[in-house]
N, C-alpha and C positions, 0 to 999 in steps of 0.2 A: 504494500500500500504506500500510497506517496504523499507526504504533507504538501499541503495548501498553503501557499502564502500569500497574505492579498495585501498590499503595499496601498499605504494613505500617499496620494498625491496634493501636493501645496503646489499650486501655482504662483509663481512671482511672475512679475512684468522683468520683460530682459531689459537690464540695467549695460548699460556702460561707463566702466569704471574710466573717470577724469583722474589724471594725474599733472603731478607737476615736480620739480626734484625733491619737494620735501613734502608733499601732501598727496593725497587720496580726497577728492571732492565730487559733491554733487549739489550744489548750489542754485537755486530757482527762486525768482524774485516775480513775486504779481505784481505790476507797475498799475498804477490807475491814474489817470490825469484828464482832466477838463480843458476844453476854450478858457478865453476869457469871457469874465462874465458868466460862464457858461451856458452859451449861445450853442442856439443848436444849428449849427454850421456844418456837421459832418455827415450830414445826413444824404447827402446825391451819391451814386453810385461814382462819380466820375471821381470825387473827392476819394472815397473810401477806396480806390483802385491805385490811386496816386499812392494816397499815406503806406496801403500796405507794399507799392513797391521799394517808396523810399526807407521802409522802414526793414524790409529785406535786404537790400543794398546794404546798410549802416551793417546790420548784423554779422553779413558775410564778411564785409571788409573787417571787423572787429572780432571775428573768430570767434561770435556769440550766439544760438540757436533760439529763435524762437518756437515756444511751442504751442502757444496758442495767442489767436490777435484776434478780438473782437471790437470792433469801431459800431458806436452809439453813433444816435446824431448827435447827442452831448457829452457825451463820454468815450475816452477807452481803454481798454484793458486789455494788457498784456503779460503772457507769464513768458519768462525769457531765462533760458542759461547762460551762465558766466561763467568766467574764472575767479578766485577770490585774489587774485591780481587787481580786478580792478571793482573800486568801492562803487556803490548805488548811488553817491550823489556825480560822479563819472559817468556813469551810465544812462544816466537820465539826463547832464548835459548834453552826451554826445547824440543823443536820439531829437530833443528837444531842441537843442540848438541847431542841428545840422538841418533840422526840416525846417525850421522858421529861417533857416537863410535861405534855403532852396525853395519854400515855399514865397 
């Protein structure tokens, strides 16, 4: 006779491990930001096409992945990876600043 063995299965989400020469990271930051005023300005398809190409552009040039980008007409929200090389108020300049110049 042959024993039975039935194996519990955990599913994890496949991770990719971030390194750097002295760390092990996985760093995710939900950015949420407004117009001013907060007008609701983002609302046409053309705008919301624009923001998320320029906002792909910034990312790749910065070696940063976005993983999800949702554009309000008055808000949006983004959750984004980094490295912990570069802090959150860096990160939000270079997103917000670089579109309001190109914008």
């Amino acid at each position: 006779m042959q024993a039975t063995h039935t194996l519990n299965t955990i599913r994890i989400r496949k991770r990719t491990i971030k390194t750097l020469s002295h760390c092990y990271y996985e760093m995710k930051y939900h950015l949420v930001w407004t117009p001013k005023y907060r007008g609701k300005v983002l609302g046409p398809q053309k705008v919301k096409d624009e923001l998320r190409r320029t906002f792909e552009t910034i990312t790749r040039w910065k070696h940063w992945e976005i993983i999800e980008l949702n554009i309000q007409e008055d808000h949006i929200h983004m959750i984004l990876s980094a490295s912990p090389r570069d802090s959150i108020s860096y990160i939000m300049q270079m997103i917000k600043g670089t579109k309001a110049q190109l914008g």
